[in-house]
C-alpha positions in Angstrom: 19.4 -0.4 -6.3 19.3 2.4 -9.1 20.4 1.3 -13.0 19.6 2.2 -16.2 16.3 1.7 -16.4 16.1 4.0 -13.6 16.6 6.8 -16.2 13.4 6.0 -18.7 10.9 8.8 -18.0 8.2 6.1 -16.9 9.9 4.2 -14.5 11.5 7.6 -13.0 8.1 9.1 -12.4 6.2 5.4 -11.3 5.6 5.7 -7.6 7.9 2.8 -5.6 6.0 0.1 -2.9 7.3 -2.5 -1.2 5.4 -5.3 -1.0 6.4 -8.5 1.5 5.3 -12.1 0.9 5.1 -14.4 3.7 3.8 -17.6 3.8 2.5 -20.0 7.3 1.9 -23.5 7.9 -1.1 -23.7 10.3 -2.1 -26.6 12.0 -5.9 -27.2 13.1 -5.6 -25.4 16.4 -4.4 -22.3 14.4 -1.0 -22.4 16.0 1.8 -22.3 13.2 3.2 -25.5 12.3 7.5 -25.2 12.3 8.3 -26.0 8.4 10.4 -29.5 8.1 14.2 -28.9 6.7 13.1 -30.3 3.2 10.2 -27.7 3.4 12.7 -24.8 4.3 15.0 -26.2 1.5 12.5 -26.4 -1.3 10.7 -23.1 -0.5 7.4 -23.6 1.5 4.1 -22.7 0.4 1.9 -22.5 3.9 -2.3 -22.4 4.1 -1.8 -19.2 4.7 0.1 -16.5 2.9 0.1 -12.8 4.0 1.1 -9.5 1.7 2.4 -6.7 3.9 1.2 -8.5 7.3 -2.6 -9.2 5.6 -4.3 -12.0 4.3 -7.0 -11.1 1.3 -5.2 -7.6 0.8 -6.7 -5.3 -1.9 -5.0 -4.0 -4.3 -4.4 -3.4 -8.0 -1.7 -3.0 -10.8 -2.0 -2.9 -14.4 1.2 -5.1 -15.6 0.9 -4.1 -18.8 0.0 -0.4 -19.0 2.9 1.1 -20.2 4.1 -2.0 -22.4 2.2 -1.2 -25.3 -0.6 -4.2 -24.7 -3.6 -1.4 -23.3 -3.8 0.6 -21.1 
C-alpha cells in the first residue's frame, strides 16, 4: 500500500523488508504441538518463534533515527 507518508523524502528513500513472524508450540519430542481453538482464538505465543524462517536472527534497526530522539 502507498499513502501520504509515502511522499516524505525519508520514508521515500528508506529501503523496504519484509519481515515474517511465526510462532510454534513444541512438545518434548520436538514435534509441533497443534494449538487448541482458544489458543488459535486468543493469538498463540509458541516456545519457539521464528523471524523470516530463523530462530535467533540478527539484525538491527534504529527506531528512532529519524524522529528527532538521536541518531
Amino acid at each position: 500500500m502507498r499513502g501520504e507518508l509515502d511522499q516524505i523524502p525519508e520514508i521515500a528513500d528508506a529501503p523496504e523488508a519484509v519481515l515474517v513472524l511465526q510462532d510454534f508450540g513444541l512438545a518434548s519430542s520436538g514435534l509441533p504441538v497443534e494449538p487448541s481453538l482458544m489458543a488459535r482464538m486468543t493469538g498463540r505465543q509458541g516456545n519457539l518463534v521464528t523471524a523470516n524462517g530463523q530462530t535467533n536472527p540478527p539484525f538491527e534497526f534504529n527506531a528512532m533515527a529519524g524522529f528527532g530522539c538521536g541518531s
